[in-house]
C-alpha positions, 0 to 999 in steps of 0.5 A: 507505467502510469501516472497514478502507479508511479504517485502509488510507488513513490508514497509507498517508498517514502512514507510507508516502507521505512515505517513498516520495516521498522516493525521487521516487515516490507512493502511492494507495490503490485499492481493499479487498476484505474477502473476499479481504483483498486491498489494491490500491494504484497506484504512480507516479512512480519507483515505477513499473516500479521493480524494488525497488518489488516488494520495498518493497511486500511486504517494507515496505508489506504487513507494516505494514498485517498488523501495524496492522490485524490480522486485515484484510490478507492481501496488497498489490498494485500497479497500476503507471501 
């Protein structure tokens, strides 16, 4: 695993999971693609087909990963299930 996958699941873990399993959802990294920048992440629980999970993901989730890993992230997807 990368560098960059390792910073990723580490922010994911320490910021993020425990906010997002407050509102009864869950959080987990998927995959890194360093050529596109692209992060995919996997949203359960009540995350998933919530319709403000759209908004914390781009709003929330993308921006923190740009500004603690500048340069390395482009955007954040997610794979609802």
């Amino acid at each position: 695993m990368d560098e960059v996958s390792k910073e990723i699941i580490d922010i994911l873990e320490n910021h993020i999971k425990p906010a997002v399993a407050a509102d009864g959802g869950n959080i987990a990294f998927e995959s890194y693609d360093e050529h596109s920048q692209t992060v995919k992440v996997l949203l359960q629980g009540a995350c998933s087909g919530c319709p403000s999970a759209t908004v914390t993901l781009k709003n929330g989730i993308e921006n923190l990963l740009k500004t603690m890993i500048p340069g390395k992230v482009a955007q954040v997807v997610a794979t609802n299930y």
